[in-house]
C-alpha positions in Angstrom: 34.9 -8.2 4.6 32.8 -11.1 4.1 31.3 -12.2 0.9 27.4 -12.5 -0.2 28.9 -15.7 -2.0 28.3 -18.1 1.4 28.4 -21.4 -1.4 25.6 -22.6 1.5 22.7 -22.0 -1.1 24.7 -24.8 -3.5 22.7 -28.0 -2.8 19.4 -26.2 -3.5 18.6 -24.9 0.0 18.0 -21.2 1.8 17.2 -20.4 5.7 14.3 -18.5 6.5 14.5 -16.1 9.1 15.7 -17.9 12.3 17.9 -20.3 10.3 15.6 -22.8 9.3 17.1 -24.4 6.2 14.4 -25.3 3.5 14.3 -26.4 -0.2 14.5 -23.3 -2.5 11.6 -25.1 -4.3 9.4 -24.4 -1.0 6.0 -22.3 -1.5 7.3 -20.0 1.2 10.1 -19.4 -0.6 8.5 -19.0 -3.6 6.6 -16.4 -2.3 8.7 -14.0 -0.9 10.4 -14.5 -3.5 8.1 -13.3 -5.9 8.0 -10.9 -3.7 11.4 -9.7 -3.9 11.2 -9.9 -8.1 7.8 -7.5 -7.1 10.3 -4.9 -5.7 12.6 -4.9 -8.7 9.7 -4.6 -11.7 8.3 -1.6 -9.0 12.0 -0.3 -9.0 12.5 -0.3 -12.7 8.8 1.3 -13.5 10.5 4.3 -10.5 13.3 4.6 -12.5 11.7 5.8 -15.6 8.7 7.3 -14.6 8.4 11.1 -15.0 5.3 11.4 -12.2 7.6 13.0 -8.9 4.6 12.1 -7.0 4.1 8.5 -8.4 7.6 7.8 -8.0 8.1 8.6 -4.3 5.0 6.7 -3.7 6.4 3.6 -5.5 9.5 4.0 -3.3 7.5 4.2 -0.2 6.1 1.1 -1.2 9.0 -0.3 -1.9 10.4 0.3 1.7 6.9 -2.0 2.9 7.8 -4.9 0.5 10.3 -5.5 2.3 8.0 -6.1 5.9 6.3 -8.1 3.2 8.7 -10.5 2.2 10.1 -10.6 6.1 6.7 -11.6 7.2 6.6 -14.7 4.7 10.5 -15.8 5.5 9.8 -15.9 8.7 8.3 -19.0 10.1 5.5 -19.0 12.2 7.4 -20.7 15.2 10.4 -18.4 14.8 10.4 -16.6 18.7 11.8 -13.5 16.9 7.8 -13.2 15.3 6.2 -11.3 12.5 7.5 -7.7 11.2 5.1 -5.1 11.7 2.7 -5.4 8.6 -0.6 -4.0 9.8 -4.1 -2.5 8.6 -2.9 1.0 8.4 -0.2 0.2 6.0 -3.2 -1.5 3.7 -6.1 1.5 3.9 -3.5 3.9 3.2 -3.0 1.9 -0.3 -6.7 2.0 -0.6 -7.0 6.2 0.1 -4.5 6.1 -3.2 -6.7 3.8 -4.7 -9.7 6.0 -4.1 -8.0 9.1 -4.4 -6.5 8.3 -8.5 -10.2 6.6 -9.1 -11.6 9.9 -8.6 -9.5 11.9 -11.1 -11.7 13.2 -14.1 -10.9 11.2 -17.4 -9.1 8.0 -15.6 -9.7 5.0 -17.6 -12.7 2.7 -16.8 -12.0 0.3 -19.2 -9.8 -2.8 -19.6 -6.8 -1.6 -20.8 -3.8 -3.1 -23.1 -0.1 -2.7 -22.1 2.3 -0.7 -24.0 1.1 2.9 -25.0 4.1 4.5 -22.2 6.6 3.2 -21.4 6.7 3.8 -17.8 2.9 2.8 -18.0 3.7 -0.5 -19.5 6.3 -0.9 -16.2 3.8 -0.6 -13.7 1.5 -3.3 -15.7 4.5 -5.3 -15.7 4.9 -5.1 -11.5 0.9 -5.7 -11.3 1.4 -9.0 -13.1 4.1 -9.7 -11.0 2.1 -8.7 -8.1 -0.5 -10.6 -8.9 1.7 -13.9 -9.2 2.7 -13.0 -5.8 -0.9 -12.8 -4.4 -1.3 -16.9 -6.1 2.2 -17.4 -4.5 0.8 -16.5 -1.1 -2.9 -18.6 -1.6 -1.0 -21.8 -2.3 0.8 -20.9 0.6 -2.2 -20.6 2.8 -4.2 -23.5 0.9 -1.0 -25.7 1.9 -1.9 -25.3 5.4 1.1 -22.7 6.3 0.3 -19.7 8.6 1.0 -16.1 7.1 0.3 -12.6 8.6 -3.5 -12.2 7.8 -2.4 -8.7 6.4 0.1 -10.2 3.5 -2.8 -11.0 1.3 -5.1 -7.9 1.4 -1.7 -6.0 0.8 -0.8 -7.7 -2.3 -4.0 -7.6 -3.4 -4.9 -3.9 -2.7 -1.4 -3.1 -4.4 -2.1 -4.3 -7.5 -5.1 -2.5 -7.8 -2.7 0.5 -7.3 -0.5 -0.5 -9.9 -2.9 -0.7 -12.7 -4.3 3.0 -11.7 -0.2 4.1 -11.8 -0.6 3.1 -15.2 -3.5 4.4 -16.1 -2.9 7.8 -14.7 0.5 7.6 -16.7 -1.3 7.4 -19.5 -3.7 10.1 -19.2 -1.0 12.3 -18.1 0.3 11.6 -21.1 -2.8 11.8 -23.6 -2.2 8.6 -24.7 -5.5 6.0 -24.0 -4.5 1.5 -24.0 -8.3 1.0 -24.1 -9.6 -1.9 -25.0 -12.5 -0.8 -26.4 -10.9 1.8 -28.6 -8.7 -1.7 -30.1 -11.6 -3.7 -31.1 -14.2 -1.0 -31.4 -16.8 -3.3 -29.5 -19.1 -1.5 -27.3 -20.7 -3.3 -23.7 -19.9 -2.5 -20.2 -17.0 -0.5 -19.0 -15.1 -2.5 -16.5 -12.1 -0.9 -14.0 -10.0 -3.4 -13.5 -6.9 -4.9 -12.6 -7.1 -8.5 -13.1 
């Protein structure tokens, strides 16, 4: 059997897919990376969440982070190319999107973290998303190629995170609005940072 303990990560570098060996304190890496620490917060807000349907959705996503994070470890000039990652796999987060905006009650407010627990997960993986989506610009501003679809992905998810929350929440009967915290009135907003 061999071991995941290869000792070749030691002096500080990885391989992307195709072998490439680069620094592990490479943007690229950083971002699927971030990716992969995506994944994890997801899987931990799945493992407590009561929601049957949320949670199969979460592990359906799941299953596409990982055509994520392929698509940003693999080098544009690797001959094996890009793992399919495609438009489809984006609108169908933003039917969800649409689809939980349209539930009577949802919040349309900023919202503060912490009023269920599995609510509070799911901000925590839209934060981390978010980091990834930064991860992924100074990528691209650095003058690396990525899949065009990695960004509208990571970006539409974490719109979809923050309405898992939410709809936590009002499942729940419990309400992280802002507004109800510092009892100042003005426009509602819906969104998710």
């Amino acid at each position: 059997m061999t071991s995941i303990a290869t000792k070749k990560g030691d002096g500080g570098q990885t391989s992307l897919t195709g072998g490439q060996r680069v620094s592990k304190s490479s943007i690229r890496v950083e971002a699927y990376g971030t990716v992969d620490e995506l994944n994890s917060a997801m899987g931990f807000a799945r493992s407590i969440c009561e929601d049957a349907s949320l949670r199969d959705r979460t592990r359906t996503i799941q299953q596409e982070l990982f055509k994520v994070g392929s698509a940003l470890a693999t080098p544009p000039e690797n001959r094996k190319g890009n793992p399919p990652l495609n438009i489809a796999m984006i609108d169908a987060l933003t039917d969800q999107v649409h689809e939980l905006e349209a539930i009577e009650g949802m919040l349309s407010d900023w919202s503060i973290p912490g009023e269920h627990a599995a609510a509070a997960a799911y901000d925590i993986a839209r934060t981390v998303c978010r980091r990834a989506e930064r991860c992924v610009v100074r990528l691209i501003d650095s003058g690396e190629v990525v899949n065009d679809n990695v960004l509208p992905y990571l970006n539409r998810l974490s719109d979809l995170l923050w309405l898992f929350g939410r709809k936590l929440e009002l499942d729940a009967g419990v309400s992280g609005s802002l507004r109800d915290a510092n009892r100042k009135s003005g426009p509602s907003w819906s969104r998710a940072w």
